[in-house]
C-alpha positions in Angstrom: 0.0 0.0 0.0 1.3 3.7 -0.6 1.8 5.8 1.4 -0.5 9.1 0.9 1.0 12.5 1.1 -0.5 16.4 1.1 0.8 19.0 -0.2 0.6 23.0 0.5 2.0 25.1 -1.8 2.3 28.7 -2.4 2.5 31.1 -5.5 2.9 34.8 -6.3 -0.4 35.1 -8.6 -3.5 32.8 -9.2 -3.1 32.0 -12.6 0.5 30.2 -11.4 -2.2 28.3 -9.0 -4.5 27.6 -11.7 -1.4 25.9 -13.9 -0.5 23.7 -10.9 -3.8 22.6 -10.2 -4.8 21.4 -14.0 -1.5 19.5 -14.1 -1.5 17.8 -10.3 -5.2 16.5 -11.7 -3.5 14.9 -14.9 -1.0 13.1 -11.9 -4.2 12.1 -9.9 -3.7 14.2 -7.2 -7.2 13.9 -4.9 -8.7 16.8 -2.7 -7.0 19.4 -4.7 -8.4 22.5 -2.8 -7.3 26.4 -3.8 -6.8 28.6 -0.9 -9.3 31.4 -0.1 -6.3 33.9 -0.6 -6.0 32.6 -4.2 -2.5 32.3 -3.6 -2.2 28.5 -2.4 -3.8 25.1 -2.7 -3.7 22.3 -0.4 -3.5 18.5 -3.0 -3.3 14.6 -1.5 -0.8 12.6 -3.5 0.5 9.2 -3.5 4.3 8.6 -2.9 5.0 7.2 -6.5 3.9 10.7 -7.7 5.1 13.5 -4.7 8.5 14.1 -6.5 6.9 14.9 -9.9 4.2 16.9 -7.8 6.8 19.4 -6.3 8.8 19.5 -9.8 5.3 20.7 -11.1 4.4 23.1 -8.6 8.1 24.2 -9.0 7.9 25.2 -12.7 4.8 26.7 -11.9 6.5 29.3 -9.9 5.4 27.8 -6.1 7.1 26.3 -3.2 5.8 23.1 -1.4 5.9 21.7 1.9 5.2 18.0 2.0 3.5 15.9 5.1 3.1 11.9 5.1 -1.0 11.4 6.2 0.1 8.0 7.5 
């Protein structure tokens, strides 16, 4: 079984929130929530995926922080 991880990340503008968020859904991210500042989001990942994740959100313009849920 993997191990499930979420992920907050942070951005300078919205759209850069919007990119991160249409390409964590193509790598099956679950619960992807955006921030009420518009600035953030909040995604679950599995493990085979979190390194791709924090590349994405990366290249987006954002910075993560990572916590294992189990």
């Amino acid at each position: 079984m993997d191990t499930s991880y979420e992920v907050n990340a942070s951005f300078e503008g919205a759209q850069s929130v919007r990119e991160a968020e249409l390409k964590l859904m193509a790598l099956r991210a679950s619960g992807i929530m955006t921030g009420r500042d518009g600035h953030s989001l909040t995604a679950t990942l599995d493990e085979a995926v979190v390194d791709r994740a924090v590349q994405v959100i990366r290249e987006s313009g954002g910075t993560a922080g990572i916590h294992s849920l189990s």
